[in-house]
ZADREN-84057 format. One record per residue (C-alpha): residue in one letter; x, y, z. Coordinates in steps of 0.5 Angstrom, whole numbers, padded with zeros to 4 digits. Example, Ala and Ser with C-alpha at 12.3 -4.5 7.8 and 13.67 -1.06 7.14 Angstrom:
<atoms>
ATOM domar  east north    up
ATOM     a  0025 -0009  0016
ATOM     s  0027 -0002  0014
</atoms>
This chain:
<atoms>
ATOM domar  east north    up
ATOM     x  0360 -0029 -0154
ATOM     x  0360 -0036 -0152
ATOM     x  0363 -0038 -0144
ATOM     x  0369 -0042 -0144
ATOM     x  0368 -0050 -0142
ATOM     x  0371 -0051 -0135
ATOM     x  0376 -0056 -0136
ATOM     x  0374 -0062 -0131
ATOM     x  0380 -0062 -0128
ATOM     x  0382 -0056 -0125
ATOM     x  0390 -0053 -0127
ATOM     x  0391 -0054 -0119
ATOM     x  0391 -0061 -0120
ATOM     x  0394 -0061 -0125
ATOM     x  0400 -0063 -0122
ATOM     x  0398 -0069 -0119
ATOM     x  0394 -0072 -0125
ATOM     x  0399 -0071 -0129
ATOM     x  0404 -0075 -0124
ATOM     x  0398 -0081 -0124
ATOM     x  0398 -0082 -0130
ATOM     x  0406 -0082 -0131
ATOM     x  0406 -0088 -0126
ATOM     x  0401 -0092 -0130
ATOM     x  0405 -0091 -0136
ATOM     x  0412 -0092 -0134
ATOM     x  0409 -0098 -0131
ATOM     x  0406 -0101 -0136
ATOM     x  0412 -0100 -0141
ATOM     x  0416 -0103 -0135
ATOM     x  0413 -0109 -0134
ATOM     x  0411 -0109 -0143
ATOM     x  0418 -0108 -0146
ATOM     x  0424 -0104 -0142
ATOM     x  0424 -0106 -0134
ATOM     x  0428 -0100 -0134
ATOM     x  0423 -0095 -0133
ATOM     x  0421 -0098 -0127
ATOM     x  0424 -0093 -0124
ATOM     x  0421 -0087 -0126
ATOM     x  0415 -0091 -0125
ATOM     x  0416 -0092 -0118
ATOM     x  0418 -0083 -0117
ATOM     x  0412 -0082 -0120
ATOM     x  0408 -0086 -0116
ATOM     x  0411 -0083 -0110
ATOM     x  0408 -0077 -0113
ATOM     x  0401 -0079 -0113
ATOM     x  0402 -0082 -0106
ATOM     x  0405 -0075 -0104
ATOM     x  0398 -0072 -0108
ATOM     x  0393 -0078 -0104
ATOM     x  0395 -0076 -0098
ATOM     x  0396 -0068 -0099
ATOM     x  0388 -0069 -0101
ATOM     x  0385 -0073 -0095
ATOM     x  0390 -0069 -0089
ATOM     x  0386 -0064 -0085
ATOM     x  0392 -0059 -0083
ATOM     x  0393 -0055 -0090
ATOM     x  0388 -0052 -0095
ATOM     x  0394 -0050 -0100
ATOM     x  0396 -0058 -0099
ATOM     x  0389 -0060 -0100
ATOM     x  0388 -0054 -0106
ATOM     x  0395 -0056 -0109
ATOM     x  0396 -0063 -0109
ATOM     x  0404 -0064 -0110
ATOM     x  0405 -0058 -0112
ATOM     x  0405 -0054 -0105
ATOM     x  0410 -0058 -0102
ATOM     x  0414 -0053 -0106
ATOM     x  0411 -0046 -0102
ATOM     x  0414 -0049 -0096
ATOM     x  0420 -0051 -0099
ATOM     x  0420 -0045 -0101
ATOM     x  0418 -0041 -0094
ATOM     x  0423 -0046 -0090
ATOM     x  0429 -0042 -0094
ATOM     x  0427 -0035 -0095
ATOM     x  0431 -0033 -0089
ATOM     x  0437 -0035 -0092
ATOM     x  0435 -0033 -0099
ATOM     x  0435 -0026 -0097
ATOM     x  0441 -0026 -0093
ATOM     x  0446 -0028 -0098
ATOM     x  0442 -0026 -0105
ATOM     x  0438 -0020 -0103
ATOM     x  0440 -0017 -0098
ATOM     x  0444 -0010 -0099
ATOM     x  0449 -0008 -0094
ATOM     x  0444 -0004 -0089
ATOM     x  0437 -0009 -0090
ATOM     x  0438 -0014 -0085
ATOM     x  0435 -0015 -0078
ATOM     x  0436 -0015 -0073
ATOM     x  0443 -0013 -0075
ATOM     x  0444 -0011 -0081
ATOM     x  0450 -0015 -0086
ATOM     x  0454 -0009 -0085
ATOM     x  0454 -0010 -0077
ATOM     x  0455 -0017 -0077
ATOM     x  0461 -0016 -0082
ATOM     x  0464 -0011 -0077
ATOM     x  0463 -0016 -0071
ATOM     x  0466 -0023 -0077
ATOM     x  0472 -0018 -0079
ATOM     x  0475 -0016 -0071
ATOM     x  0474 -0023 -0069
ATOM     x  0477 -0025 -0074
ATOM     x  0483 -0020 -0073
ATOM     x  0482 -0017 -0080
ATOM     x  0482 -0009 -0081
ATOM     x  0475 -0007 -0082
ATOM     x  0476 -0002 -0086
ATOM     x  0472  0001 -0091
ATOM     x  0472  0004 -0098
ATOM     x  0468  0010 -0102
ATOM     x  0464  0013 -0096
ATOM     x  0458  0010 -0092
ATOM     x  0452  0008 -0094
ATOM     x  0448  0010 -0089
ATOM     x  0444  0016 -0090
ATOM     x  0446  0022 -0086
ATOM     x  0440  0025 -0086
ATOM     x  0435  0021 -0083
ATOM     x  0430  0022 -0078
ATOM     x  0434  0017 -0073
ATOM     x  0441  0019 -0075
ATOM     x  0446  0020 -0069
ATOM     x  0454  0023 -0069
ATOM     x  0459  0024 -0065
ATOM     x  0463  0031 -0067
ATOM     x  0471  0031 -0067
ATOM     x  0475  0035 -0064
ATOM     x  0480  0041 -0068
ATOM     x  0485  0038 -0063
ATOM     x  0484  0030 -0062
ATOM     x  0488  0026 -0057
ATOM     x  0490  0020 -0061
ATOM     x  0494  0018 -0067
ATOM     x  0497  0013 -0071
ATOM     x  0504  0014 -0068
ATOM     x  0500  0014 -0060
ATOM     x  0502  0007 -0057
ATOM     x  0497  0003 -0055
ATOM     x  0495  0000 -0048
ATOM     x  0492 -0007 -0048
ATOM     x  0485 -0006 -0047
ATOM     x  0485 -0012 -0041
ATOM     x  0490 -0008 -0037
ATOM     x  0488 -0001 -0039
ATOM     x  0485  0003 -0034
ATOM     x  0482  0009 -0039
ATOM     x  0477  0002 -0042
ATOM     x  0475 -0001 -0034
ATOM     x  0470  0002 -0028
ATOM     x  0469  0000 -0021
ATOM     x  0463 -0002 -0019
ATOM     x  0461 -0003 -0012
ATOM     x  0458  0001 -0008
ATOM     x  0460  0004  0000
ATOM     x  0457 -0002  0003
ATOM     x  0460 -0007 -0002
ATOM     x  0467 -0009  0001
ATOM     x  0469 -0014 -0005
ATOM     x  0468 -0008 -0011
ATOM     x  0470 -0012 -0019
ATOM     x  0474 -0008 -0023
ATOM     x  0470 -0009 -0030
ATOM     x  0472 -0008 -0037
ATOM     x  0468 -0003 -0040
ATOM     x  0465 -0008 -0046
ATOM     x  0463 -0015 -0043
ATOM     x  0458 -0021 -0045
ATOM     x  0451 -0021 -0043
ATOM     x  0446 -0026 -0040
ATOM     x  0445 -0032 -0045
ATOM     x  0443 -0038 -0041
ATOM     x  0446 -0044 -0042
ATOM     x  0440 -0048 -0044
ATOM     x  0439 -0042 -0049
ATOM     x  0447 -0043 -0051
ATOM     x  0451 -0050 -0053
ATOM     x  0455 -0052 -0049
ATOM     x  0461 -0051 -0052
ATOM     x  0458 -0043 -0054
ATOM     x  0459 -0042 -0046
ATOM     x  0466 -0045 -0045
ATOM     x  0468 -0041 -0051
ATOM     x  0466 -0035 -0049
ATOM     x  0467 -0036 -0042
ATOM     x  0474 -0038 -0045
ATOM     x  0475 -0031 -0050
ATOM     x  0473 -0027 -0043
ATOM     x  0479 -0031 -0039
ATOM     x  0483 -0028 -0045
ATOM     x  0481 -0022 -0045
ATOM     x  0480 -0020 -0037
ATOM     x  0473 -0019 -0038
ATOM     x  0465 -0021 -0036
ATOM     x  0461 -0027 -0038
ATOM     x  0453 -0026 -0035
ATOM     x  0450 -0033 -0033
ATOM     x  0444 -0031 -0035
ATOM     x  0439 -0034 -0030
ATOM     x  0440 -0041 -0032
ATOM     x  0445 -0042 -0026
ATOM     x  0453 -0043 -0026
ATOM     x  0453 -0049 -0031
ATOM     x  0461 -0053 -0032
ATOM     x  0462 -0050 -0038
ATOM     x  0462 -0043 -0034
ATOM     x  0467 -0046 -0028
ATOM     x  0472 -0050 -0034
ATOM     x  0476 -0043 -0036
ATOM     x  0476 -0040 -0031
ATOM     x  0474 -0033 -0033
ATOM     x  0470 -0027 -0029
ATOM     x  0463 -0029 -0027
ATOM     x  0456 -0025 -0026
ATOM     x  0451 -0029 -0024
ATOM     x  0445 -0028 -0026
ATOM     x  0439 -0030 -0021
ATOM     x  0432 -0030 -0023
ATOM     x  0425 -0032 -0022
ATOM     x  0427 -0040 -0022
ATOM     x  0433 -0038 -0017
ATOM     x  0437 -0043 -0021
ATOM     x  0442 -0045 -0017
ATOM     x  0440 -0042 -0010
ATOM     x  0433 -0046 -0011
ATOM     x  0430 -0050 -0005
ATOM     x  0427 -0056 -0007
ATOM     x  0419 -0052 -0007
ATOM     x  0422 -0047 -0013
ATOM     x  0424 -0042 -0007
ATOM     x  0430 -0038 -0006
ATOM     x  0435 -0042 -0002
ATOM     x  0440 -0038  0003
ATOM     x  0445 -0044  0004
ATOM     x  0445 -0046 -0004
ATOM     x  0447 -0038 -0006
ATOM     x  0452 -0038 -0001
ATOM     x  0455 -0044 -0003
ATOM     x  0456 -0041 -0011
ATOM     x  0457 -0034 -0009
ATOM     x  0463 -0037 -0006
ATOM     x  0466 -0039 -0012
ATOM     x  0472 -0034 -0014
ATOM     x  0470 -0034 -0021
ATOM     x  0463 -0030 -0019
ATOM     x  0465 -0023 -0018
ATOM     x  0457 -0020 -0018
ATOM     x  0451 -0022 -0016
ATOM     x  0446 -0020 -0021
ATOM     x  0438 -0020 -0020
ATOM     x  0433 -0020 -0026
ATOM     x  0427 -0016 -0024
ATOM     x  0426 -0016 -0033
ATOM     x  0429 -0017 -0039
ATOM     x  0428 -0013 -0046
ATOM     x  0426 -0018 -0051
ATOM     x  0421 -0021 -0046
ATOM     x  0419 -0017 -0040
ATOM     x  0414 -0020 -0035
ATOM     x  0414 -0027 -0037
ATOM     x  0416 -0033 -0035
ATOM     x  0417 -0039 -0038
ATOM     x  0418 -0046 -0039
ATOM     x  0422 -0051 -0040
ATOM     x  0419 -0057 -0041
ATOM     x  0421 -0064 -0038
ATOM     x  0425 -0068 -0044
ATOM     x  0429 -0061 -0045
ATOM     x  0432 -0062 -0037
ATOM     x  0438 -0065 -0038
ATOM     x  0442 -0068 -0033
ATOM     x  0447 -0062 -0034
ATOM     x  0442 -0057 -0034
ATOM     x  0439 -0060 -0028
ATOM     x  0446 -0060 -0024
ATOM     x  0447 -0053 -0025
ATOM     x  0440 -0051 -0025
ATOM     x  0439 -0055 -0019
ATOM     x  0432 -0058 -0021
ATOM     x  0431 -0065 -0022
ATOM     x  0433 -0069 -0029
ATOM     x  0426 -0070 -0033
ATOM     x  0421 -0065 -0030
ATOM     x  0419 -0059 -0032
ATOM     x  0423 -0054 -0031
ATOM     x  0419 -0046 -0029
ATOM     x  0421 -0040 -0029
ATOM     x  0416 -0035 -0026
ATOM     x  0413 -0029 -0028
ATOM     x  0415 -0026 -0022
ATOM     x  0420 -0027 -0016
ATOM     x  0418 -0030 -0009
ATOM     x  0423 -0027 -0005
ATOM     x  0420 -0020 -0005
ATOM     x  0413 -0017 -0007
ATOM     x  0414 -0010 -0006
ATOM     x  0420 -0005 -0006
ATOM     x  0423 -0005  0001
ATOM     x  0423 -0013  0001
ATOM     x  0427 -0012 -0006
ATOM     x  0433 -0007 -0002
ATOM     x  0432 -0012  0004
ATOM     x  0434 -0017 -0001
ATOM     x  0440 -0014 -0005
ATOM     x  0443 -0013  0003
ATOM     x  0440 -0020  0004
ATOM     x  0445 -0023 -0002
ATOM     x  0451 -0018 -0001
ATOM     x  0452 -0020  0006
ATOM     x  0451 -0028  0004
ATOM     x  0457 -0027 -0001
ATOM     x  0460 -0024  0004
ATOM     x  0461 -0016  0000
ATOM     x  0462 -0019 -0007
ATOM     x  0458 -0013 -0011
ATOM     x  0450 -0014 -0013
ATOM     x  0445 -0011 -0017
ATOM     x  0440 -0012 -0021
ATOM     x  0437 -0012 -0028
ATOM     x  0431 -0010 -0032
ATOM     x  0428 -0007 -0037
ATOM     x  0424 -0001 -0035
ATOM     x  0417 -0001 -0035
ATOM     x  0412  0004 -0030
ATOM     x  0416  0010 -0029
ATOM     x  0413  0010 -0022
ATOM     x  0415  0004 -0020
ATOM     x  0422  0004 -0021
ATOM     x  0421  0011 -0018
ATOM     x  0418  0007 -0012
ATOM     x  0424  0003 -0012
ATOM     x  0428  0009 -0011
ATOM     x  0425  0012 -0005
ATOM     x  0425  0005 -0001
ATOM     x  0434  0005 -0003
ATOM     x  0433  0013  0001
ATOM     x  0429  0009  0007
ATOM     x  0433  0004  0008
ATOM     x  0438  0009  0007
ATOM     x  0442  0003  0002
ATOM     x  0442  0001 -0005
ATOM     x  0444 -0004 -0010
ATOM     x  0452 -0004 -0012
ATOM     x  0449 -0003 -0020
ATOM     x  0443 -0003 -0024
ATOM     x  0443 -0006 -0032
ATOM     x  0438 -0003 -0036
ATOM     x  0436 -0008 -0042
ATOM     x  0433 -0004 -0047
ATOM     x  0427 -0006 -0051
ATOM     x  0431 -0008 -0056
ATOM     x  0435 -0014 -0053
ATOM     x  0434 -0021 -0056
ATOM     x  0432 -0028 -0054
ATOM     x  0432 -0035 -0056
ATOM     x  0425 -0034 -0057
ATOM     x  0419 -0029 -0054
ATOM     x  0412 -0028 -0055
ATOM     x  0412 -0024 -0062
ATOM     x  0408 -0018 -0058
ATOM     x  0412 -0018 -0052
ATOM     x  0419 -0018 -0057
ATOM     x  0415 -0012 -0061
ATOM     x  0411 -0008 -0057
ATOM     x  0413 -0009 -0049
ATOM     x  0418 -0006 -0046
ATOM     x  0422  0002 -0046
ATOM     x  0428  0002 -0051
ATOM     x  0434  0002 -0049
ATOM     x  0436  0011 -0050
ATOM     x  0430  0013 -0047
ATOM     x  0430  0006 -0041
ATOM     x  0438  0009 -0040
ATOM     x  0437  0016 -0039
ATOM     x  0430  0016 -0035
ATOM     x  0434  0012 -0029
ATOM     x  0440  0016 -0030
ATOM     x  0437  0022 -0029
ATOM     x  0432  0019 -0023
ATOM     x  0438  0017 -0019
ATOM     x  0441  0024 -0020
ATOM     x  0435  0026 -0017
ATOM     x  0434  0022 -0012
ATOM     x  0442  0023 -0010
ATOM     x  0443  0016 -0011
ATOM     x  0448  0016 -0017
ATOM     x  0455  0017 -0014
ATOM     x  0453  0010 -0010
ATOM     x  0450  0007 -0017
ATOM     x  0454  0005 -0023
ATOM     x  0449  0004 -0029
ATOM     x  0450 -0003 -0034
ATOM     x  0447 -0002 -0041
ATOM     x  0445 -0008 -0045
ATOM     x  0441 -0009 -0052
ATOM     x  0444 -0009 -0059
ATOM     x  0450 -0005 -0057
ATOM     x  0456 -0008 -0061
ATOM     x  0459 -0002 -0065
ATOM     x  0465  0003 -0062
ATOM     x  0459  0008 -0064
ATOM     x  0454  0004 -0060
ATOM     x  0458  0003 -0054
ATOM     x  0460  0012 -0054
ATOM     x  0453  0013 -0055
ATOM     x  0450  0009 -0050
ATOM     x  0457  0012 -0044
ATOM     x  0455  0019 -0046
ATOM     x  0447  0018 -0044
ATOM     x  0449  0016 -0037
ATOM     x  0453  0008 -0038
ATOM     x  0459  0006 -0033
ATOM     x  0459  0000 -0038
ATOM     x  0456 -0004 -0043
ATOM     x  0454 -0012 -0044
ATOM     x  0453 -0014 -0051
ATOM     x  0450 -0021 -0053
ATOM     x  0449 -0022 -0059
ATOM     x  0454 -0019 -0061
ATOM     x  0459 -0024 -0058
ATOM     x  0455 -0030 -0060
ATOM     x  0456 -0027 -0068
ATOM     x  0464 -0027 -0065
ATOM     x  0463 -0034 -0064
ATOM     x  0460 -0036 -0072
ATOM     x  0452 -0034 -0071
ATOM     x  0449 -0033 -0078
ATOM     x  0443 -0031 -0074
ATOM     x  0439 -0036 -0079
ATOM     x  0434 -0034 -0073
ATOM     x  0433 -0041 -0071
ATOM     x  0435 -0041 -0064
ATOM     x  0429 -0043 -0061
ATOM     x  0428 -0050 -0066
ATOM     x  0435 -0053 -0063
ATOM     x  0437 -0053 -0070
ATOM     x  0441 -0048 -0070
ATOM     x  0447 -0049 -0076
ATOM     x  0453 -0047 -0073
ATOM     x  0452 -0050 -0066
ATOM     x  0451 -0044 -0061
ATOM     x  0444 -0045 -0060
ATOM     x  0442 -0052 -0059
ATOM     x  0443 -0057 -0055
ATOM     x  0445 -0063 -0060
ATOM     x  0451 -0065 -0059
ATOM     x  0453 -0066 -0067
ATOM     x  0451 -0061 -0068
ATOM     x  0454 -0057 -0063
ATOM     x  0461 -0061 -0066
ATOM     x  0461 -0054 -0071
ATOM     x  0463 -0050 -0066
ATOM     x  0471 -0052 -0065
ATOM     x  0472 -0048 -0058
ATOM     x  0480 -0047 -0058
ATOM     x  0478 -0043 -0065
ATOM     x  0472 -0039 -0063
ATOM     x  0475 -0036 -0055
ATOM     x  0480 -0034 -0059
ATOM     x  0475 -0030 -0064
ATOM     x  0472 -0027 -0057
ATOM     x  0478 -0024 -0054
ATOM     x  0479 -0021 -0061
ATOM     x  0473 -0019 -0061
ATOM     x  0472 -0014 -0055
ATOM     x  0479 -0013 -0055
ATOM     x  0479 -0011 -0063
ATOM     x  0472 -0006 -0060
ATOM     x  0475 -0003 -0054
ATOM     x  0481 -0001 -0059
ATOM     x  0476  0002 -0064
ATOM     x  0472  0005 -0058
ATOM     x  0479  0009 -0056
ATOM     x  0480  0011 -0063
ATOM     x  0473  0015 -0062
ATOM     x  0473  0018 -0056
ATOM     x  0480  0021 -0058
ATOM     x  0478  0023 -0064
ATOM     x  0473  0028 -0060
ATOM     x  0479  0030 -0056
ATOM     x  0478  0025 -0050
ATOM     x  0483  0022 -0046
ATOM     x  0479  0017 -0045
ATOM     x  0471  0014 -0046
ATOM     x  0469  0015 -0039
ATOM     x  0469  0022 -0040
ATOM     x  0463  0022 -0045
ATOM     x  0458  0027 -0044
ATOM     x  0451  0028 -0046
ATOM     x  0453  0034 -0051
ATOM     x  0458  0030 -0055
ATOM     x  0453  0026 -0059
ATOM     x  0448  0029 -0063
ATOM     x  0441  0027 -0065
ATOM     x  0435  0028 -0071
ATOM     x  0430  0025 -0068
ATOM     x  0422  0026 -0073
ATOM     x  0423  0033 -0075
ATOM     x  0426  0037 -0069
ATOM     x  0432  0041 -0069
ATOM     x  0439  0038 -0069
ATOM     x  0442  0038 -0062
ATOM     x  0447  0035 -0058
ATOM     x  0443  0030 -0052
ATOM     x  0445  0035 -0046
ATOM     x  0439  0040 -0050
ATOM     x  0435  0035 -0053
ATOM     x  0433  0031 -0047
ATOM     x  0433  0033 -0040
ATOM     x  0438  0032 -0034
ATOM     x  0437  0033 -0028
ATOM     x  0440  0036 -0021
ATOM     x  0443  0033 -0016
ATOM     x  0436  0032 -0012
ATOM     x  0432  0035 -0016
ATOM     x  0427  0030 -0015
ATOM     x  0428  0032 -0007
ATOM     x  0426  0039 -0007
ATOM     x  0422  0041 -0014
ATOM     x  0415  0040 -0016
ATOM     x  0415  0041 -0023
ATOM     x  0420  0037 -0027
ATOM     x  0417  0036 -0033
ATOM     x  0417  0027 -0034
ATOM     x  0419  0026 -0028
ATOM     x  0415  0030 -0021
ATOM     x  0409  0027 -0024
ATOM     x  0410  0020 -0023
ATOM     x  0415  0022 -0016
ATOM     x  0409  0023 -0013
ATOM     x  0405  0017 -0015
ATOM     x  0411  0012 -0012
ATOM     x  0412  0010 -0006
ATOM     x  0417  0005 -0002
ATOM     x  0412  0000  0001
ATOM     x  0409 -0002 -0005
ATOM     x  0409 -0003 -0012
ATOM     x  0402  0000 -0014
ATOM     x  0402  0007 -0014
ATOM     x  0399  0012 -0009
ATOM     x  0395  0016 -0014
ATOM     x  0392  0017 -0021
ATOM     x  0397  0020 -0026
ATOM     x  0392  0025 -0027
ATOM     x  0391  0026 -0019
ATOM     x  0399  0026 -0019
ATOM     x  0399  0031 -0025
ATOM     x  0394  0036 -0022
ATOM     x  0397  0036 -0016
ATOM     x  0404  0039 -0019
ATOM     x  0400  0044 -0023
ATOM     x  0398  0046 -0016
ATOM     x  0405  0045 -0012
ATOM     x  0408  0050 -0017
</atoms>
């Protein structure tokens, strides 16, 4: 049998030969007889341009390989996103949050009714599903009036401990830490201004207290960092006047210092000089045009007693208010260690946020975002029961943040140990993201994650703060509804053996027998809490390391008990 004959021009190139040779002929007919087929001859010379250029450019083999003709690969890739999302997607497909999530968040915003016809589509015998039992005898109904959730003490916590003279009265569903930098300007004052109308919390996030936050007025958590924006001396340290100065402000209610965040714990970052603008060097308190750094780690404490001084430091700068701190939990030990300095010291932060693994960010490291850090159930309930068994949590009041923005999500999270919750994305989808998930490129299409001011002129402000106050008032009342229908007067009395869990292949049982809880003080006076003494005995108050080997802290229990 014969061998084919191998054509001298490759089918790869075909493209890109053909557009030659068009270009020429285009151009020969327009010079010879119709001029008007120089316009096709000047497209197709643009082509073989195009195609010259793809070939001698050093940067992309599919380029080199496929003159012309791989343009359209990355076209195609630049769109796939949207793609998806609006032709391909199924209701439950999306990620982070799925189309479903994000409808329910679009709808209450909007003040639409959310519900839904012909059953769910969830399917109720995975692995990961969770529920909530009802009650033969709920406590709601449709002819129960309804308390607006800005003033309804069923729905708000108060958090400060005995050394906090000034306590917050908190909602509990607020919005999470997104720095202003991360958001547009007109993102922040929209939904500081949907907090103002709704008598609920905006986070700062670390990027310090910008005029976009002052503007509406509504309640502030100011969130400090490793950069200490705000309250930072001219080397990049902490300064005690400048904190003083902002912890002032009435509009700031809690001091909140992040240790960690879920979506990247343990790193810092940089924003380079060009991005430092004149507005976010003023309330970043950094110079305009010089590279802006947040540290990996703080330099106000290195180890865990320096940690409590400084919560005391802070607490008595602003004069009572409430200050706490957040992270993401990591090493079970150190967060142990930092227990024990709260019992030498004999104090403790007015309240801790637990960020779970899966927070979100404008942008992290894709290993940091996938594979670091505790998710938020196991963070949530490890720190719960530590502060129970230390006897700490009658002073401490619990904060949960990561991919929480359903009334389920929030029940759930309450009955594992939350006093409150904060949600991030959730509020942001409130305000018109479409999670194009292109935060991190200052394009983002609806003006809430850039800093383009033409961009950001999709954002119209009077319009959106109101769809944020819609929002959480419109999640509170679904929340309400929930609690009721298990029998509750109130979601505050959720436990852990009113939601259930299937997780793998384990028996399905309620959260008080499928996870372990802990005694008042246990940790003080047992040796042999399973998940918990081991990494007790390795912890202590003066440093971060830990004492022992979790071998040498295991085989030491075994011999305790």
């Amino acid at each position: 049998m014969p061998l084919p004959i191998a054509s001298p021009i490759p089918a790869r190139k075909y493209v890109f030969f053909i557009s030659i040779f068009l270009a020429l002929a285009n151009l020969a007919y327009a010079l010879l007889a119709n001029i008007w087929f120089l316009l096709p001859a000047l497209i197709f010379i643009g082509l073989a341009v195009v195609g010259i250029l793809d070939l001698r450019q050093k940067r992309h083999s599919v380029l080199r390989n496929y003159p012309i003709l791989g343009h359209f690969r990355y076209m195609f890739e630049s769109i796939r996103p949207e793609m998806r999302q609006y032709f391909f997607e199924s209701n439950l497909d999306g990620t982070p949050f799925s189309r479903e999530q994000r409808s329910l968040v679009y709808d209450r915003a909007k003040d639409i009714e959310g519900n839904k016809p012909f059953g769910t589509e969830h399917d109720l015998y995975a692995e990961d599903y969770s529920w909530m039992n009802h009650s033969m005898v709920p406590k709601g109904g449709p002819g129960k009036p309804r308390k607006d959730p800005r003033s309804d003490e069923t729905l708000r916590v108060l958090i400060g401990g005995p050394d906090c003279t000034k306590p917050y009265s908190a909602s509990l569903f607020n919005i999470s830490a997104m720095s202003f930098g991360a958001l547009s300007a007109n993102a922040i004052t929209a939904l500081n201004s949907g907090a103002a109308m709704g008598n609920f919390a905006h986070d700062t996030g670390e990027g310090g207290i910008s005029r976009y936050h002052k503007q509406p007025g509504g309640d502030l958590i100011w969130e400090i960092g490793s950069g200490y924006f705000g309250c930072r001396s001219a080397e990049g340290g902490f300064d005690p006047v400048a904190f003083a100065t902002q912890a002032a402000l009435p509009q700031v209610k809690m001091i909140e210092i992040k240790l960690s965040q879920g979506a990247k714990p343990g790193h810092g970052g940089v924003l380079p000089a060009p991005k430092v603008s004149e507005e976010i060097a003023e309330a970043r308190g950094v110079t305009r045009g010089e590279d802006c750094v947040s540290p990996s780690a703080h330099s106000a404490f290195s180890t865990p007693l320096e940690l409590v001084d400084f919560i005391i430091k802070l607490r008595n700068l602003s004069e009572g208010k409430p200050v706490g701190i957040k992270l993401c939990l990591g090493h079970k030990w150190e967060f142990m260690a930092l227990v024990k300095a709260m019992i030498e010291r004999d104090t403790a932060p007015d309240f801790i946020v637990i960020d779970g693994a899966e927070g979100g960010t404008g942008a992290a490291p894709l290993e940091f975002s996938n594979h670091l850090g505790t998710p938020l159930r196991q963070g949530l309930v490890f720190v719960h029961n530590t502060l129970i068994g230390a006897g700490l949590r009658q002073r401490i009041s619990l904060g949960a943040s990561g991919k929480l923005i359903t009334a389920f999500d929030i029940a759930a999270t309450l009955s594992l140990g939350a006093d409150w919750v904060n949600s991030a994305r959730g509020f942001m989808f409130s305000i018109g993201c479409i999670q194009s998930q292109s935060c991190h490129t200052n394009r983002c299409p609806v003006g809430v994650a850039t800093q383009d001011p033409q961009r950001q002129e999709a954002l119209v402000v009077p319009e959106k703060s109101i769809r944020v106050a819609n929002f959480h008032r419109n999640t509170l009342r679904a929340l309400s509804e929930f609690a009721e229908a298990s029998g509750l007067d109130s979601p505050r009395q959720l436990q852990p053996e009113h939601i259930y869990l299937r997780e793998g292949h384990r028996e399905i049982l309620p959260a008080s027998a499928a996870l372990e809880w802990l005694k008042k003080g246990a940790l003080l006076i047992q040796n042999d809490i399973a998940g918990y003494s081991t990494y007790w005995k390795m912890a202590q108050a003066s440093s971060f390391e830990p004492i022992k080997s979790v071998e040498a802290a295991h085989d030491e229990r075994k011999q305790d008990t």
